[in-house]
C-alpha positions as CSV (number, residue, x, y, z in Angstrom):
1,X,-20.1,12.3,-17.2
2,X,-18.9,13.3,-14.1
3,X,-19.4,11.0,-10.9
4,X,-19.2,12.3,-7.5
5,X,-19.4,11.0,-3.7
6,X,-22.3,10.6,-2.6
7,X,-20.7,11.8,0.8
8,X,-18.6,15.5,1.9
9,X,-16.8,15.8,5.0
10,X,-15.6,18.5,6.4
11,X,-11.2,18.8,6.4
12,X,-9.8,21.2,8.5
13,X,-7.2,23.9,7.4
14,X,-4.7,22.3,9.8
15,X,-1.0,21.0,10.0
16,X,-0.4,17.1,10.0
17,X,1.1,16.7,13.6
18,X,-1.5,19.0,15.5
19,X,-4.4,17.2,13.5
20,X,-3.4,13.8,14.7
21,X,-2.7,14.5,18.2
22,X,-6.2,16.6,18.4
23,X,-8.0,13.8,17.0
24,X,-7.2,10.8,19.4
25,X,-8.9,8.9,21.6
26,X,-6.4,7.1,23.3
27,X,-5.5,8.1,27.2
28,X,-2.1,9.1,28.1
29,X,-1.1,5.4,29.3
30,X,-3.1,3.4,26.2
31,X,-0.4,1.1,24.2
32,X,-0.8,2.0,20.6
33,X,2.1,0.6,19.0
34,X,3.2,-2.6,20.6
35,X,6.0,-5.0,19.7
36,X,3.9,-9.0,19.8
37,X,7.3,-10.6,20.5
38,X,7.1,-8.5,24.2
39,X,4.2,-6.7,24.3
40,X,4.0,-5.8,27.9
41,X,7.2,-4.1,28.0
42,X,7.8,-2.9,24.2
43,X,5.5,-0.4,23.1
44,X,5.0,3.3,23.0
45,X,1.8,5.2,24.4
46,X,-0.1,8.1,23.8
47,X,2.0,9.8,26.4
48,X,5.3,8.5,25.0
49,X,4.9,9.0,21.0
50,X,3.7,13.0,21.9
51,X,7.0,12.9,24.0
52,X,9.3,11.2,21.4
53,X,7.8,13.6,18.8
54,X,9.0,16.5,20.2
55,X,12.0,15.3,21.2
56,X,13.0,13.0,18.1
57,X,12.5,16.6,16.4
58,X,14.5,18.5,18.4
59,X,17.5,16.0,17.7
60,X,16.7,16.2,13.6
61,X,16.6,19.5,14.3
62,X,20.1,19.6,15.7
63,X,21.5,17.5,12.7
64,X,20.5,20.6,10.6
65,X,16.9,18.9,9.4
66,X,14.4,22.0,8.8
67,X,17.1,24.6,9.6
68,X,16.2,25.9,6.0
69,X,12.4,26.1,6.5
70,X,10.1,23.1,6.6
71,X,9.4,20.6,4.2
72,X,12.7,20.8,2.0
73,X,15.3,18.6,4.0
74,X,14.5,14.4,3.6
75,X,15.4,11.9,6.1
76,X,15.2,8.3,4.0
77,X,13.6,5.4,6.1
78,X,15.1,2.2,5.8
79,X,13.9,0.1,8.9
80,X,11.7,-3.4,9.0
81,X,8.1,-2.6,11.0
82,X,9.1,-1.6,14.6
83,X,7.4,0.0,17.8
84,X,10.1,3.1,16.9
85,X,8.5,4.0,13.0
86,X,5.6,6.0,13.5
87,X,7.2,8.0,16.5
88,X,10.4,8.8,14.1
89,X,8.2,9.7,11.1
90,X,6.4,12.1,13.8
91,X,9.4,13.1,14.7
92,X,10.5,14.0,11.0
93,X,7.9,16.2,10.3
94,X,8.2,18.0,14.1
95,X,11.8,19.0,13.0
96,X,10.4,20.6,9.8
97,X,11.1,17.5,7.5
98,X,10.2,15.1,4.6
99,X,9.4,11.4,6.0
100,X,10.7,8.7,2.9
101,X,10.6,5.1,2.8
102,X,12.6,2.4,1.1
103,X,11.6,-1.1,1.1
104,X,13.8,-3.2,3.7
105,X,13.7,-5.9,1.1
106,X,15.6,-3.4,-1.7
107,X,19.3,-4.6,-2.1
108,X,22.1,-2.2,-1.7
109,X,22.0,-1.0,-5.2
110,X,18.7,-0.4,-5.3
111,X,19.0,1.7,-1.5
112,X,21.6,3.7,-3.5
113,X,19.5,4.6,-6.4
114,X,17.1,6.2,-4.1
115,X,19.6,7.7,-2.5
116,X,20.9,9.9,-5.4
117,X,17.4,10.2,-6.8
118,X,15.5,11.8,-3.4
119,X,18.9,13.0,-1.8
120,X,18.4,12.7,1.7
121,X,20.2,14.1,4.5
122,X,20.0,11.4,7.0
123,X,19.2,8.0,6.4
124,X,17.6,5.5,9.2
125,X,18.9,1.8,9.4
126,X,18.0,-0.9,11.7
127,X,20.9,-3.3,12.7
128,X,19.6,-6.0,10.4
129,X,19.5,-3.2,7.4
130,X,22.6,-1.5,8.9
131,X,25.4,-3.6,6.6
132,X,23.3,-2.8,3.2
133,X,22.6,0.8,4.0
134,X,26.5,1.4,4.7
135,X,26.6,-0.3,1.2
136,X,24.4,1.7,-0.4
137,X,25.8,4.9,1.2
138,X,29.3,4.0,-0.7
139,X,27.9,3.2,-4.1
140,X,25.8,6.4,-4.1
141,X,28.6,8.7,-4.3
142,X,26.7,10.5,-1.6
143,X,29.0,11.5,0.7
144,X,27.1,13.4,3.0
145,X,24.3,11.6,4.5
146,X,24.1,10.7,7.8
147,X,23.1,7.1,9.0
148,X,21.3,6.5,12.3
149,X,20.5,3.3,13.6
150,X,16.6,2.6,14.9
151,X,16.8,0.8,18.2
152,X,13.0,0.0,19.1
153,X,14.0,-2.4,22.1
154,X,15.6,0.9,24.2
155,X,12.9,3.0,22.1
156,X,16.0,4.7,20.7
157,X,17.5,6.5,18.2
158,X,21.6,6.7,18.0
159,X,24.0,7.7,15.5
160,X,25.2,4.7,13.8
161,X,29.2,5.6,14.0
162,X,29.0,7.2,17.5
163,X,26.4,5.2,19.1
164,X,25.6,8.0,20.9
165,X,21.4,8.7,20.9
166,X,20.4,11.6,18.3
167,X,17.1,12.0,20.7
168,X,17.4,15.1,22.4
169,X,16.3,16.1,26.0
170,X,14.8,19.4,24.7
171,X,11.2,19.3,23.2
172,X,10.9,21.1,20.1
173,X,7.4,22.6,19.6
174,X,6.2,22.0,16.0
175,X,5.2,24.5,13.5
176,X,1.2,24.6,13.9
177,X,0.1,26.0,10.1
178,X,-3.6,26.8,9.3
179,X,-2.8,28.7,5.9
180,X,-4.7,26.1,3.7
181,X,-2.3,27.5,0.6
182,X,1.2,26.6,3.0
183,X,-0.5,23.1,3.8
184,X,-1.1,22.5,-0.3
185,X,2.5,23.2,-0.6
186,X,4.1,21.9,2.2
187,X,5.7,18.3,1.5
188,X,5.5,15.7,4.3
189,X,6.4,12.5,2.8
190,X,7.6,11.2,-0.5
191,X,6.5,7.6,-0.7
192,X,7.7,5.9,-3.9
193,X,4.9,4.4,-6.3
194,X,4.4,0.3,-7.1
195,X,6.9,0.3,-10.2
196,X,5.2,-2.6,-10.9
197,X,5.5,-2.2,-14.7
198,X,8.5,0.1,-14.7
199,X,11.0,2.2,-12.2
200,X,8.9,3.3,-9.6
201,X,8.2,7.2,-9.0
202,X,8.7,9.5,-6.1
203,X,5.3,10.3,-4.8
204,X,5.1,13.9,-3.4
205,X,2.4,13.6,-0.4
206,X,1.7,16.7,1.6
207,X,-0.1,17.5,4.9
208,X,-3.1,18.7,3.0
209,X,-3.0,15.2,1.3
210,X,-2.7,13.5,4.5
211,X,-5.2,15.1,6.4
212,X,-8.0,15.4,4.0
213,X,-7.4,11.4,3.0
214,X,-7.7,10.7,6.3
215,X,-11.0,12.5,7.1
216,X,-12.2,10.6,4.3
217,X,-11.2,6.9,5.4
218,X,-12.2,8.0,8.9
219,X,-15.6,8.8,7.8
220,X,-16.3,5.1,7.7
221,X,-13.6,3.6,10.0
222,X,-14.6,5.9,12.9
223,X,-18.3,3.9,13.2
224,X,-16.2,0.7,13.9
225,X,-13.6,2.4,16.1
226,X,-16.1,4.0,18.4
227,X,-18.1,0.9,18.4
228,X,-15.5,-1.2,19.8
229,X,-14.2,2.1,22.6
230,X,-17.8,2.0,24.0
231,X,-17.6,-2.0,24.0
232,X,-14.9,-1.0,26.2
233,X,-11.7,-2.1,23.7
234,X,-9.8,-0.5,21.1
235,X,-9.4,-2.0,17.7
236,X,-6.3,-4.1,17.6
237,X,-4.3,-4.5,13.9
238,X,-1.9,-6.9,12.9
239,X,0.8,-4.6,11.2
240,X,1.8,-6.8,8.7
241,X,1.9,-3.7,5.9
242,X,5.8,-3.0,5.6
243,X,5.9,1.2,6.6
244,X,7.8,1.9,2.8
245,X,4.0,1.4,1.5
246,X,0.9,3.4,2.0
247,X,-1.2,1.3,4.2
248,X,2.0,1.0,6.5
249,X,2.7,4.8,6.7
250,X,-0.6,5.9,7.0
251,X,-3.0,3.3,8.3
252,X,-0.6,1.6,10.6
253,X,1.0,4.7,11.8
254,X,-1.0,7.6,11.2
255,X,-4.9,6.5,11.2
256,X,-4.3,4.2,14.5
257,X,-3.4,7.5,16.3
258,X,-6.3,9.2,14.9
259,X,-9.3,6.5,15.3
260,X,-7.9,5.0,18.0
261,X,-6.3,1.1,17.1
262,X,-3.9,-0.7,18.4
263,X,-1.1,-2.3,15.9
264,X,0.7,-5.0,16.5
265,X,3.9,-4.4,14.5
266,X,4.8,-7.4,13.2
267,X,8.8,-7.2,11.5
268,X,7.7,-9.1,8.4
269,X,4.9,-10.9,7.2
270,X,4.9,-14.5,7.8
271,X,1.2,-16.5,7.1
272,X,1.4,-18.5,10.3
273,X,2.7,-16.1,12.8
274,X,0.3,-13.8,11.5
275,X,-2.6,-16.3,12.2
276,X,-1.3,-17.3,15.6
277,X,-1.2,-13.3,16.5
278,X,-5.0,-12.7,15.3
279,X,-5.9,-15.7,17.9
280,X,-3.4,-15.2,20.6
281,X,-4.5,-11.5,20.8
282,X,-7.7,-11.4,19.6
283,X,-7.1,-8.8,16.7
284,X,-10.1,-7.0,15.6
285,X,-8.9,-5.1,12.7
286,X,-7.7,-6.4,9.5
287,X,-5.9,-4.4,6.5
288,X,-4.9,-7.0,4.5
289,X,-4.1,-8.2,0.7
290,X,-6.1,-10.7,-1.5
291,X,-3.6,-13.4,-1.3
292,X,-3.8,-13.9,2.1
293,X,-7.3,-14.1,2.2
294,X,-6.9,-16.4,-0.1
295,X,-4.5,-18.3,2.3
296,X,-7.0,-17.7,5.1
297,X,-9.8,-19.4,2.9
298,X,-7.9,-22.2,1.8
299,X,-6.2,-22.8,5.2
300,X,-8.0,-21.6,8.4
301,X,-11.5,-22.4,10.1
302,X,-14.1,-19.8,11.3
303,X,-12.7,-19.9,15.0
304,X,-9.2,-18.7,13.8
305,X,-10.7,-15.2,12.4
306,X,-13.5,-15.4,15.4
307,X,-12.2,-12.1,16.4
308,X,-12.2,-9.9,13.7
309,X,-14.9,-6.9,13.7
310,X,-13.2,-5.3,10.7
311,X,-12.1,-6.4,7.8
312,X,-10.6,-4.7,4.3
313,X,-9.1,-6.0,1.4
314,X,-7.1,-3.6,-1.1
315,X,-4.2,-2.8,-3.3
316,X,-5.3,-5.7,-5.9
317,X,-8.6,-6.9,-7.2
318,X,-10.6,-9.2,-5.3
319,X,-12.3,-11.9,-7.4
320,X,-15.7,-12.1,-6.1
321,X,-16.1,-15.5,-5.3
322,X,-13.1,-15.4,-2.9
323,X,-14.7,-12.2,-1.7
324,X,-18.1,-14.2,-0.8
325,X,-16.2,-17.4,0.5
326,X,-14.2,-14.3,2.8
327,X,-17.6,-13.7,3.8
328,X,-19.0,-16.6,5.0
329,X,-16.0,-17.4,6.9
330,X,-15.5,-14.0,8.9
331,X,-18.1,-13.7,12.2
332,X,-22.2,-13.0,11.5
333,X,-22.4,-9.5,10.9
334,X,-19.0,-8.9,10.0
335,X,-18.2,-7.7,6.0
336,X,-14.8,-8.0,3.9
337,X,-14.7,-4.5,2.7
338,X,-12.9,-4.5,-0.6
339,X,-11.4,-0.5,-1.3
340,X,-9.7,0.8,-4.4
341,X,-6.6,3.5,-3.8
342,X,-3.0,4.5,-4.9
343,X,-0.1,5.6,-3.6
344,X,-1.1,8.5,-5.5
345,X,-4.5,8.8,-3.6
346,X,-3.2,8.6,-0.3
347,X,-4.7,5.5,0.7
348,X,-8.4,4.3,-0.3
349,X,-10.3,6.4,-2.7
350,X,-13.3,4.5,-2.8
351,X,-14.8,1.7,-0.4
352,X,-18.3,0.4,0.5
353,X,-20.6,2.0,2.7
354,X,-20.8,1.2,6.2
355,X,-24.0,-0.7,6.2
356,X,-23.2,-2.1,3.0
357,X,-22.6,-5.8,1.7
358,X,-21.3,-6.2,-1.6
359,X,-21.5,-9.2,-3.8
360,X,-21.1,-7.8,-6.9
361,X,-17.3,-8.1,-6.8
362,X,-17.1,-4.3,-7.0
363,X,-14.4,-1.8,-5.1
364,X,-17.2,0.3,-3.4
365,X,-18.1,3.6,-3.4
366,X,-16.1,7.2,-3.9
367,X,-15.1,8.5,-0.3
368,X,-16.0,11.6,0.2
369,X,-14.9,14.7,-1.8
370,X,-14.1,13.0,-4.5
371,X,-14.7,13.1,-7.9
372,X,-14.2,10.8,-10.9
373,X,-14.2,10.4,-14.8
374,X,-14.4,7.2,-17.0
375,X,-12.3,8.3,-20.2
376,X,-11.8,6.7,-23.7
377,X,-8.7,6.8,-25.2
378,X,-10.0,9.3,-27.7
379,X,-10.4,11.3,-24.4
380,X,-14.4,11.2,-24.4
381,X,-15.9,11.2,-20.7
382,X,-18.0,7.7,-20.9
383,X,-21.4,6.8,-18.8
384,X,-22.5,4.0,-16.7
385,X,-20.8,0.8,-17.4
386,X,-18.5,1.7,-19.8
387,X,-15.4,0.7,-19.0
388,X,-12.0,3.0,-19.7
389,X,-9.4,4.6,-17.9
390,X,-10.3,5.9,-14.5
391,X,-9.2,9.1,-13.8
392,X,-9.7,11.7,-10.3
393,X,-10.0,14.6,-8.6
394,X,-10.1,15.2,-4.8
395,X,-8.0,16.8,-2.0
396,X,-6.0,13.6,-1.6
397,X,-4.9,13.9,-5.1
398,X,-1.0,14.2,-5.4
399,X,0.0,16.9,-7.5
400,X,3.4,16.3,-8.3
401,X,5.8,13.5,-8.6
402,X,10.1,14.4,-7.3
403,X,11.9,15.8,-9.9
404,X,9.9,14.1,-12.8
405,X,8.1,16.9,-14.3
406,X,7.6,15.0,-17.1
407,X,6.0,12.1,-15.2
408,X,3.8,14.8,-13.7
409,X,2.8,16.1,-17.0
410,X,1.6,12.4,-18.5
411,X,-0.3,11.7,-15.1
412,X,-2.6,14.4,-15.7
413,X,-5.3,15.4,-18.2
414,X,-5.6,18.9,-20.1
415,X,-8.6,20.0,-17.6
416,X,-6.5,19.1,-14.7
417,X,-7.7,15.2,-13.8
418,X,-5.1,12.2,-12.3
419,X,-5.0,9.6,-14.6
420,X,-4.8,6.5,-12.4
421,X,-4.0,3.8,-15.4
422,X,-6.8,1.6,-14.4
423,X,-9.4,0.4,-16.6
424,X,-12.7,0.7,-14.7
425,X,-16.5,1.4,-14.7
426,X,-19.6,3.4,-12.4
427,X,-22.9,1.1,-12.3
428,X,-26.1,3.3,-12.1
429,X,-25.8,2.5,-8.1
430,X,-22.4,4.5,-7.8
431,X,-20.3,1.2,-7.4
432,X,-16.8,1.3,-8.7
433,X,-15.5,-1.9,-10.6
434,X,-11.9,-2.3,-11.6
435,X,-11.3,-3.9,-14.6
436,X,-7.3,-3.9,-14.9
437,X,-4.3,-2.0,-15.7
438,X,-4.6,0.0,-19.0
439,X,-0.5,-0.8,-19.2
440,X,-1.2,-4.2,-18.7
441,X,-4.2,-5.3,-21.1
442,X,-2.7,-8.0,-23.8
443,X,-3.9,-7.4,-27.1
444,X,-4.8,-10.8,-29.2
445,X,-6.0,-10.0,-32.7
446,X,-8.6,-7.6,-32.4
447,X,-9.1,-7.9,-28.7
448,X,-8.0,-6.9,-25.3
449,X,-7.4,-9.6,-22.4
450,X,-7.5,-8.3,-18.8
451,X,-5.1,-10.2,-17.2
452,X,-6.5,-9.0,-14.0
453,X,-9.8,-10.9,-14.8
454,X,-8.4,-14.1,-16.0
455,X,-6.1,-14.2,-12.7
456,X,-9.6,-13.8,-10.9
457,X,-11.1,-17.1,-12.9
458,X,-8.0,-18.9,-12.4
459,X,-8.2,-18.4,-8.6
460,X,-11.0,-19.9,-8.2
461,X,-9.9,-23.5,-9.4
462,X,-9.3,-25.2,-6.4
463,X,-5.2,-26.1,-6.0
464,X,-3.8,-22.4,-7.1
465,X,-3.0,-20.3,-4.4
466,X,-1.7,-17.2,-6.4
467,X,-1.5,-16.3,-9.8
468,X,0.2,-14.0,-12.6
469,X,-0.3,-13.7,-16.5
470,X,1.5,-11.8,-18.9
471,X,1.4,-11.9,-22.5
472,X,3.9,-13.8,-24.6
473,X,4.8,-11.9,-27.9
474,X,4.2,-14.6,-31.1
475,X,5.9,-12.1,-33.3
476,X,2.7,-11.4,-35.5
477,X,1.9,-8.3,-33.1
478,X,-0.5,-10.1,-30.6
479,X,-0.1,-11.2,-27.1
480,X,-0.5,-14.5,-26.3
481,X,-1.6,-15.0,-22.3
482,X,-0.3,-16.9,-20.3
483,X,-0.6,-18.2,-16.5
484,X,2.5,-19.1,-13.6
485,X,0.9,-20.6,-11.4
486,X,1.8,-21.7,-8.0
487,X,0.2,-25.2,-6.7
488,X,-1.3,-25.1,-2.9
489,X,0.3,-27.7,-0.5
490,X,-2.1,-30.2,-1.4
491,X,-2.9,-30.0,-5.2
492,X,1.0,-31.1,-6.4
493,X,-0.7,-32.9,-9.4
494,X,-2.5,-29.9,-10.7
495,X,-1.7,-29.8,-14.5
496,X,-1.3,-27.7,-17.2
497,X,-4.6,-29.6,-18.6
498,X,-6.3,-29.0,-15.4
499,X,-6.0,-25.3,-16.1
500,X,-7.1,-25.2,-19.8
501,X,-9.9,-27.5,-18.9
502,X,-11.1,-25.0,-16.0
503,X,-10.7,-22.3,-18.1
504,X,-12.0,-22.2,-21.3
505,X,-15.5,-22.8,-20.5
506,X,-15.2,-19.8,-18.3
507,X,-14.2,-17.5,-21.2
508,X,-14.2,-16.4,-24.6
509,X,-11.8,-18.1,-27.3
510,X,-9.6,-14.9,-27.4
511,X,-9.0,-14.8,-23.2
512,X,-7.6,-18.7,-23.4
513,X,-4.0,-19.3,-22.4
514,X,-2.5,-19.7,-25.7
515,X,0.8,-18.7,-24.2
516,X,0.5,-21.8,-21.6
517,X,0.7,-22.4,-18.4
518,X,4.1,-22.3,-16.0
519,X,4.4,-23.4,-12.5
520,X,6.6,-21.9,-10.1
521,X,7.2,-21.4,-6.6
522,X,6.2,-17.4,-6.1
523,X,4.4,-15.1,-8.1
524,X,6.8,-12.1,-7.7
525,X,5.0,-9.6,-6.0
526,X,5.9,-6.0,-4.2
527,X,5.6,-4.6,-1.0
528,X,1.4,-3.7,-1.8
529,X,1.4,-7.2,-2.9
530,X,0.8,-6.3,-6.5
531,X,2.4,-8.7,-9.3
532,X,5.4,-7.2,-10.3
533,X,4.4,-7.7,-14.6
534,X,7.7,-6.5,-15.9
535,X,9.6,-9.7,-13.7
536,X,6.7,-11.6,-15.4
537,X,7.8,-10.1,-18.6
538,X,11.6,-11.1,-17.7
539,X,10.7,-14.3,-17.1
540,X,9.1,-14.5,-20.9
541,X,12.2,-12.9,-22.4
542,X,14.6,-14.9,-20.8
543,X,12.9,-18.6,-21.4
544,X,12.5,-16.9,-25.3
545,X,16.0,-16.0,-25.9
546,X,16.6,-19.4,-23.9
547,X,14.9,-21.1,-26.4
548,X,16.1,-19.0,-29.6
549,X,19.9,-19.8,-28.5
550,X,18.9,-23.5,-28.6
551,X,17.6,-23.1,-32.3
552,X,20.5,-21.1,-33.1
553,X,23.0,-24.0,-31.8
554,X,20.8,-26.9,-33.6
C-alpha cells in the first residue's frame, strides 16, 4: 500500500539563491540574523546578506571556488552559530560552490577525517575553532586547503595567515538556473548524517532538494509567519540548532529568509540563557528538541514560554504525555507540533496540519509531494497499522551519499524507494507514528524491544530528565535492556527500584530492564540531539570487559 499527502504544492524549476531572495518578506533595513549578546549593533539585514552574498562570492570566487563549473569545489564550515553563517553559506553557493558543515564540538581528529573524506578547498574557522582546525589541517595530510577565519563582530571574512578580508568589493552575480534536470544534479551542500549507530555519511543535498523541501515546510509555516507580519511582527527564533545540522542550515538560515523570521543566533545552547532570551525578547518561534521540553516542563512556568505562537518538536520521538503536559503549558491556542524528518529528507517530511491538535503521540502528516511505504523485512508493502520500516519518495529525497556508492545502493529499494531505518506505521486518518530505529530494536528471546518506547515510559517517571537504553548481550543471543538514566536536580534519591517499580506495570515481561539500570550524568547525545547508541554500546563493552578482567584476576 502506497500512502500519499494529502497535500501538492507547487516547486518552481528555480536555482537556490534566486528562490530565496524572491520569496522574502523582509524590507531592506529588517534584522534577520541578529547576535542577542548586541543585538542592536550585530546583525545583518535584508539589504546586507543580498550584499554580502554577492560579494562573499566574488571573493570564493577569487580563491578559485567554482572556477571549474558549479557545484564541484567544497568549502568545509567549521564555525559555532554566528550572525556571519547563513551570509557565507550564501555566499558559497554565489561563487559556484558546495556549502559543508562540521560540528564545532568535533575534536581535531575527527575535523581531519572530514577533511580527507569531503576534500575541501577552503576551510572556515572561528577564532575559538581556529587552534583545532590548524590541527586538523596538519593531521589530514591535506596540504592544500585554505583556512579563513569567520569574524561576525566586523561581519567579516579574512584569510586566517594574512588577516587580510577574502570579501571582495566586486559583486558577483550568481548563476540563475531554471533547467529542472541541472537543479537535480547540481550539489549545494553536503551535510553529514547523525552517525548515531556508526560513522556518519556525507549527505549529498542539491538545490532541487532544497527548494522543493522548503515549499513543503512553508506550506504550513507560511500561515504562522504571515499571521504574525500582519500583527505587525515578524516571527523571532532562538537559534539554538548548531548550523553543522539540518534545522541549523536550513531552518535557521535558509527558511527565516524565505518566511520571514527573525533568529537569534545563539553560539551554543545553554538551558538558562536560552530561557532568559525567549523572555527578554519575546521569541515567538520555537524549533526545538524533546529534551528541552522536557527541561521546559520540569523547570519553567507558563509566563516564561508566554510568548511563543509556534512551536515544533523533532529529530527524536516525543512521548505523548510530555507532548500533552508541552501543551497545557504553551499559551491558549498555541500547539507543540511534533514533525518526523532526516538529514536525508531535507528537514521535516511529515508534520501536523495547521489546524490540527494531536494527542495521539503521532509525528503528523506527509508534507506535501510525498510519498511513503511501510515494508516488511520480507519486503511486502504493509497496510494501516502495521508497523515496519518506513521507507520514501519525494523531491526532497537525497539521491546519493559522497563517495559511498555502496551506502547509496543499501539506502534504497529495487523500485527506487529511501529506506529511512525507522520502524513506523499510517493510522486509517493518515497520521505517521514512529516506532524506533530498525538498527536499534533489542531482540529478547522471541521478541523485539523498542528502546525508543521504553525511553518514552521511563520519561515519564517523575525525577529523570533524559534517558538512553541499549541492550546488554547475556551471551545466549538476546539482548538484555537496559536504562542510564540521569536524575533531575531534585530527585538525587531516585533508585534503581524506583525504576523497576515504575516500569514493569507499564509493560510486558520481555520489555523489563533485565540489563539494569545505570545513572550518570549525560546521556551522550549529537548535535540533533539524538542518543548516540553505539557510545551507549561502548559504555556496555567497556564495564563487561571491566568486569571479565576482574574474573580473570580472581
Amino acid at each position: 500500500m502506497i500512502f500519499e499527502s494529502e497535500y501538492d504544492v507547487d516547486i518552481p524549476s528555480i536555482d537556490l539563491l534566486t528562490f530565496l531572495f524572491s520569496r522574502t518578506p523582509f524590507k531592506d533595513d529588517d534584522p534577520i540574523w541578529i547576535n542577542p549578546a548586541n543585538p542592536d549593533n550585530n546583525h545583518v539585514t535584508l539589504a546586507k546578506a543580498r550584499d554580502l552574498t554577492h560579494r562573499i562570492g566574488q571573493g570564493y570566487r577569487d580563491l578559485g571556488i567554482g572556477t571549474d563549473g558549479p557545484g564541484r569545489d567544497i568549502v568545509l564550515s567549521y564555525v559555532e552559530n554566528q550572525v556571519m553563517v547563513a551570509p557565507n553559506n550564501l555566499g558559497v553557493l554565489c561563487a559556484g560552490g558546495v556549502h559543508a558543515t562540521c560540528s564545532v564540538t568535533a575534536t581535531a581528529f575527527e575535523l581531519a577525517r572530514q577533511i580527507r573524506l569531503s576534500g575541501p578547498k577552503i576551510l572556515i574557522c572561528s577564532p575559538q575553532t581556529r587552534k583545532a582546525a590548524d590541527e586538523a589541517i596538519a593531521q589530514s595530510g591535506v596540504e592544500s586547503v585554505r583556512l579563513v577565519m569567520m569574524l561576525s563582530e566586523t561581519l567579516d571574512i579574512v584569510d586566517a595567515r594574512s588577516g587580510k578580508s577574502i570579501i571582495s568589493d566586486r559583486r558577483l552575480e550568481w548563476q540563475k538556473v531554471t533547467d529542472p534536470a541541472v537543479l537535480e544534479r547540481a550539489t549545494a551542500c553536503l551535510v553529514y548524517s547523525s552517525g548515531t549507530t556508526g560513522n556518519p555519511k556525507g549527505v549529498v543535498i542539491t538545490h532541487a532538494n532544497i527548494v522543493a523541501n522548503l515549499c513543503q515546510m512553508a506550506f504550513h509555516f507560511d500561515h504562522f509567519a504571515k499571521k504574525a507580519i500582519s500583527d505587525g511582527i515578524y516571527l523571532r527564533m532562538p537559534g539554538v540548532m548548531q548550523n553543522a545540522v539540518a534545522v541549523g542550515i536550513f531552518v535557521q538560515n535558509m527558511m527565516s529568509l524565505q518566511c520571514g523570521m527573525q533568529v537569534y543566533m545563539f553560539p551554543k545552547y545553554d538551558f538558562p540563557t536560552l530561557m532568559s532570551a525567549i523572555k527578554k525578547f519575546q521569541l515567538s518561534a520555537c524549533f526545538i528538541v524533546p529534551a528541552i521540553w522536557n527541561r521546559v516542563v520540569q523547570e519553567c512556568t507558563r509566563e516564561d514560554v508566554a510568548s511563543i505562537r509556534f512551536a515544533m518538536s523533532g529529530a527524536s520521538p516525543l512521548p505523548l504525555p510530555l507532548q500533552l503536559k508541552v501543551h497545557d503549558m504553551l499559551p491558549d491556542g498555541v500547539v507543540l507540533r511534533v514533525n518526523w524528518g532526516m538529514t536525508e529528507t531535507v528537514t521535516a517530511a511529515s508534520q501536523p496540519n495547521v489546524t490540527e491538535v494531536d494527542k495521539e503521540g503521532s509525528s503528523g502528516r506527509l508534507l506535501p509531494n510525498i510519498q511513503a511505504v511501510i515494508i516488511s523485512p520480507d519486503g511486502k508493502k504493509l497496510g494501516y497499522n502495521e508497523p515496519g520500516e518506513l521507507c520514501v519518495k519525494g523531491p526532497n529525497i537525497i539521491k546519493e551519499y559522497f563517495n559511498n556508492p555502496e551506502a547509496t545502493r543499501a539506502a534504497y529499494t529495487p523500485d527506487g524507494w529511501f529506506r529511512t531505518g525507522d520502524i513506523a506505521s499510517f493510522n486509517r486518518d493518515g497520521k505517521l507514528f514512529i516506532v524506533g530505529r530498525s538498527k536499534e530494536l533489542l531482540k529478547y528471546k522471541s521478541f523485539q524491544v523498542s528502546p525508543t518506547e521504553v525511553e518514552s515510559i521511563l520519561g515519564q517517571l517523575p525525577g529523570i530528565s533524559d534517558v538512553g537504553v541499549i541492550g546488554v548481550p547475556d551471551g545466549q543471543g538476546n539482548d538484555l535492556p537496559r536504562a542510564y538514566v540521569v536524575r533531575s536536580a531534585q530527585a538525587a534519591r531516585l533508585s534503581e527500584k524506583d525504576i523497576h517499580d515504575f516500569l514493569n506495570p507499564r509493560v510486558s515481561n520481555y520489555k523489563r530492564l533485565r540489563g539494569g539500570v545505570r545513572f550518570v550524568d549525560e546521556i551522550p547525545r549529537n548535535l540533533n540531539q539524538k542518543i548516540m547508541r553505539n557510545v551507549l554500546k561502548e559504555w556496555v563493552e567497556k564495564e563487561t570487559g571491566e568486569r571479565s578482567n576482574f574474573r580473570a584476576r580472581l
